[in-house]
C-alpha positions in Angstrom: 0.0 0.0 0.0 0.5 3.3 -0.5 1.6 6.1 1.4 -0.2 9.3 1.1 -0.9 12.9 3.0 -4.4 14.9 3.4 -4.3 15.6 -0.4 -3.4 12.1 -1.7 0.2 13.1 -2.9 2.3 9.7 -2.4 5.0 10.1 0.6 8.1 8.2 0.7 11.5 8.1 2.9 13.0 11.3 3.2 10.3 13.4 2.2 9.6 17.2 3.8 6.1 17.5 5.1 4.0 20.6 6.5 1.3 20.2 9.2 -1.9 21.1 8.3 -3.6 21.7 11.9 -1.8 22.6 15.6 -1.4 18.7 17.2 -1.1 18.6 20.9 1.3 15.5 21.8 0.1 12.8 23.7 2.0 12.2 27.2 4.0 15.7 26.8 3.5 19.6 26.5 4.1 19.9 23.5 2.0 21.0 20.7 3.0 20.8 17.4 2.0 24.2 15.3 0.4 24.7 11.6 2.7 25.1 9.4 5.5 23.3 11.0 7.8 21.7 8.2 9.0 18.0 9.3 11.9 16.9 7.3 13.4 13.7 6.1 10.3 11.6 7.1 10.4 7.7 7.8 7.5 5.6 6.5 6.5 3.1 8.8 4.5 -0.4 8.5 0.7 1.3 9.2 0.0 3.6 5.3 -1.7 6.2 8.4 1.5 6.9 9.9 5.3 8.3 9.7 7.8 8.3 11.6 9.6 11.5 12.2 11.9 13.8 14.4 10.7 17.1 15.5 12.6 19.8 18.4 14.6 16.7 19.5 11.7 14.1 19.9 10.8 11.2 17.8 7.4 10.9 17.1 5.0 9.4 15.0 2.2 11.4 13.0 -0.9 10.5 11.1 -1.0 11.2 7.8 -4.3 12.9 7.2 -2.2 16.2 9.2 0.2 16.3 6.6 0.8 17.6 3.5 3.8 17.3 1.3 6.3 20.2 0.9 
């Protein structure tokens, strides 16, 4: 299966992505803010989710926040 963002564009390893909406993450204070660019992306086994390191932190993200740079 494919890997896509929120507009259907086809992701792969490595890619630069922008969030769409703020995310607040789970189990921290951090929130992740619109318009936030996430480079070099990981895809993972789950099409819905990517892997990725933002301010230090890995985390994962769903792909319907995303959109390709």
């Amino acid at each position: 299966m494919d890997t896509r963002d929120s507009n259907g564009t086809i992701l792969s390893d490595g890619d630069s992505v922008t969030l769409i909406k703020d995310l607040k993450v789970k189990g921290s204070s951090i929130i992740l803010k619109r318009g936030t660019v996430v480079k070099k992306i990981r895809l993972t086994s789950d099409p819905e989710e990517v892997d990725c390191r933002v301010d230090g932190n890995n985390i994962v993200l769903k792909t319907c926040f995303l959109k390709k740079v």
